[in-house]
N, C-alpha and C positions, 0 to 999 in steps of 0.2 A: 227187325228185318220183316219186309211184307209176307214172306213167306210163312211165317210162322203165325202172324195175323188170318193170311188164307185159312191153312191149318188148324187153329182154334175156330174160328166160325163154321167151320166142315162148307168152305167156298171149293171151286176148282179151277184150273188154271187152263186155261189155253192158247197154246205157243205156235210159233214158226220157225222156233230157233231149235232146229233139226239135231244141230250139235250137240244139247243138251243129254242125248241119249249117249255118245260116246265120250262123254266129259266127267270123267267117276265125280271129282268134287261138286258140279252140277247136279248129276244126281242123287248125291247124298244129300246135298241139302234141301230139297224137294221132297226126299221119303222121310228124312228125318223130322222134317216140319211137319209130316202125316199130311200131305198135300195128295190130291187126285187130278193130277198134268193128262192133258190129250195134246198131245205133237201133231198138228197139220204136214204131215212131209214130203207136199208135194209141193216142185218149187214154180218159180217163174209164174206167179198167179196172180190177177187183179184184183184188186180190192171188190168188186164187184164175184168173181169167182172165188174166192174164201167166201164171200156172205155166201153166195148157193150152197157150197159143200156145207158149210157150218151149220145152215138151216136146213139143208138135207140130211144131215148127220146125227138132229138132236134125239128122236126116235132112237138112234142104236146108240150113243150116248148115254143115253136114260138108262137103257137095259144094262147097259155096261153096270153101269154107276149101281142098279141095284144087285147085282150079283157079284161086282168085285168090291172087296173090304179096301177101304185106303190103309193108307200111301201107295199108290200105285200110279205108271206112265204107259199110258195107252198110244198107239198114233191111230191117225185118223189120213185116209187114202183119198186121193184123187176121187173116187165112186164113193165117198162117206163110210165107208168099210172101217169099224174100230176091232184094235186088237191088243192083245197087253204088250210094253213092251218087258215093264218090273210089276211084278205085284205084290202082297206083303203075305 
């Protein structure tokens, strides 16, 4: 499963699939593989507007990343705004 490849490398994941967060068996398997997921959940957006947020986001991203421990699922807002949604 890739997920568990993410997981051993200490990679991170970054989704659009909003669902994920209300889907228990989704997100067990993402904590359980000790993955660190950032949820984009803003919908109806260009491929050109996810690259702006994304690259406007990687700043609070970083800080995320160093002060939350994984397995954790963060989303990431319309304004680049990260927040947790699980954390370990």
């Amino acid at each position: 499963m890739w997920l568990r490849v993410v997981g051993e490398r200490g990679w991170y994941v970054i989704t659009k699939d909003q669902k994920i967060r209300y889907h228990r068996i989704e997100r067990e398997a993402l904590i359980g593989a000790g993955v660190g997921a950032f949820i984009l959940i803003s919908k109806d957006l260009s491929g050109e507007d996810i690259g702006k947020i994304l690259v406007g986001a990687v700043p609070a991203m970083s800080r995320f990343i160093i002060k939350t421990r994984r397995p954790f699922l963060a989303k990431i807002t319309r304004e680049g705004r990260i927040s947790a949604i699980v954390e370990n």
